[in-house]
Wavefront OBJ file of the C-alpha trace (Angstrom):
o trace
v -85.598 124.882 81.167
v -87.525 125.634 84.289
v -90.041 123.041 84.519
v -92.867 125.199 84.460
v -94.444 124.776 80.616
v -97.348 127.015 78.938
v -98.711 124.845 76.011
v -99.210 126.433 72.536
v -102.523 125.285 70.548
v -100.040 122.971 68.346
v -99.444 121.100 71.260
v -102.818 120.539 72.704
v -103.513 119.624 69.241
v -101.141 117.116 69.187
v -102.366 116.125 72.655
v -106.034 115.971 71.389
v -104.966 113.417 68.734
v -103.384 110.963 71.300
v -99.303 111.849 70.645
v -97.889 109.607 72.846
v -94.565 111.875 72.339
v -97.052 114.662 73.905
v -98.765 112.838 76.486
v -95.589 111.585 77.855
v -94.208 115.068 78.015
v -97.421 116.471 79.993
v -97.055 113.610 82.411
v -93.738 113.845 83.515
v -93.485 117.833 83.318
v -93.941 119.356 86.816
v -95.887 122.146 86.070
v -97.972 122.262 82.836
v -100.677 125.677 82.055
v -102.477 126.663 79.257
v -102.929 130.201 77.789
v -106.594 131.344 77.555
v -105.627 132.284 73.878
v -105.159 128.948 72.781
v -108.408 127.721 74.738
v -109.987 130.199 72.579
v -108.241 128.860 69.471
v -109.476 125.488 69.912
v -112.996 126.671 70.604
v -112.527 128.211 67.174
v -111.565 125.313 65.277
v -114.031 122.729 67.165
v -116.832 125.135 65.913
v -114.856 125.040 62.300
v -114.894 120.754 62.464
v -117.367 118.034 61.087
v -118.320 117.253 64.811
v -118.837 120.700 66.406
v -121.006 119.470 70.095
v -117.919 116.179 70.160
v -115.413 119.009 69.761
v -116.401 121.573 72.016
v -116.994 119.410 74.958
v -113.619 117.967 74.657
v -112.392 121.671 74.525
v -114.812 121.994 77.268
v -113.224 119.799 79.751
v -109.684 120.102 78.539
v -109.781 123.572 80.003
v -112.248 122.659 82.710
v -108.963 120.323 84.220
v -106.162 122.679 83.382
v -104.530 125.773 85.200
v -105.660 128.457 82.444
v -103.598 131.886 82.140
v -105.567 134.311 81.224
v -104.456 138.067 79.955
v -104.270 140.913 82.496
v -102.604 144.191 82.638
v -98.809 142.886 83.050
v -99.455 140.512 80.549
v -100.684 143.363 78.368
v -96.833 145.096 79.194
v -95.385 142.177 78.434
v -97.071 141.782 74.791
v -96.417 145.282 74.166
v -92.485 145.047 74.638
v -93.020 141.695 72.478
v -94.535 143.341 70.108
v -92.537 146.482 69.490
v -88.947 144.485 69.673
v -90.644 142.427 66.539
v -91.464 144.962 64.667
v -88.311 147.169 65.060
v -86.749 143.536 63.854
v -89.310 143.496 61.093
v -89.995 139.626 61.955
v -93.814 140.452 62.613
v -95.790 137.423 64.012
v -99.811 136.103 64.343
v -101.280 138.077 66.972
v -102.416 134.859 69.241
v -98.857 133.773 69.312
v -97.553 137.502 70.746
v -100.007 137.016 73.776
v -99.130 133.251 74.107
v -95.452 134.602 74.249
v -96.712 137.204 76.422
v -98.179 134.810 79.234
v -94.965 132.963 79.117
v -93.018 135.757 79.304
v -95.357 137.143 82.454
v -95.365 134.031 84.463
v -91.239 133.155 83.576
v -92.469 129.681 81.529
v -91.663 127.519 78.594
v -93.201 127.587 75.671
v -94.275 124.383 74.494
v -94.690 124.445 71.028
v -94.124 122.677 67.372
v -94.018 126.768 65.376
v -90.891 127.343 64.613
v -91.797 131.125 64.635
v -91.471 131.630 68.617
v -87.802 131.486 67.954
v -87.420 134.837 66.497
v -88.567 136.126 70.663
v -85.958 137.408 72.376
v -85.447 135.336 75.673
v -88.266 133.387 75.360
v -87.455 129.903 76.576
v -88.999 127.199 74.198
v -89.000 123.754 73.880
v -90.595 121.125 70.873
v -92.486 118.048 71.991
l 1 2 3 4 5 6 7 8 9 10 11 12 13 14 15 16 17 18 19 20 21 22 23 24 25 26 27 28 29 30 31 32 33 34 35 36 37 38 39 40 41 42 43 44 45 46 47 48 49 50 51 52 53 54 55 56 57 58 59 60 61 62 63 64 65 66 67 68 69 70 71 72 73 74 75 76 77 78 79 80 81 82 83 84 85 86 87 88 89 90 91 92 93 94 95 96 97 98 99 100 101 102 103 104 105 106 107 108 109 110 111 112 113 114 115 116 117 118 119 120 121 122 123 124 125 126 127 128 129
């Protein structure tokens, strides 16, 4: 564990229904970013939900006062390796999560995340909150 932890979307869910477990987790960690994929995944889902305007401005501001990652061209290296050492394992996985492991991967960060999925990565450091 380095400290440094890149939240998947299950976690921000979590975090967006008041996990204490979660919140706890975020407060004492001493560096905590967010992948612009999951951003974009909750953006998705608010627009998906009964209250689409509640949802998207608390999307809105969650990213508004975190460190967002975005995807540039070392991050598209990175997913690229990912990608090709999963499929020559056959273990294929959803796209979002290869970029998400991607970013991590990039920046040297945990991956913060309840999918049990990320495990199949080759040296990606992961943690469950």
């Amino acid at each position: 564990m380095n400290g440094k932890h890149l939240l998947d979307t299950s976690i921000i869910v979590a975090l967006f229904k008041n996990d204490e477990a979660v919140r706890s987790q975020i407060a004492s960690a001493p560096e905590v970013f967010v992948p612009s994929i999951a951003v974009g995944e909750l953006y998705y889902g608010a627009q998906h939900s009964a209250q689409v305007e509640r949802n998207v401005a608390q999307v809105r501001e969650f990213a508004a006062n975190s460190a967002v990652l975005a995807c540039d061209l070392v991050t598209a290296e990175h997913y690229g390796q990912i990608k090709n050492e999963l499929k020559t394992k056959g273990r294929p996985l959803p796209e979002n999560d290869v970029w998400i492991a991607a970013i991590a991967s990039q920046h040297s960060l945990t991956v913060v995340t309840r999918d049990q999925h990320f495990g199949v990565i080759d040296g990606l450091q992961l943690e469950e909150w």
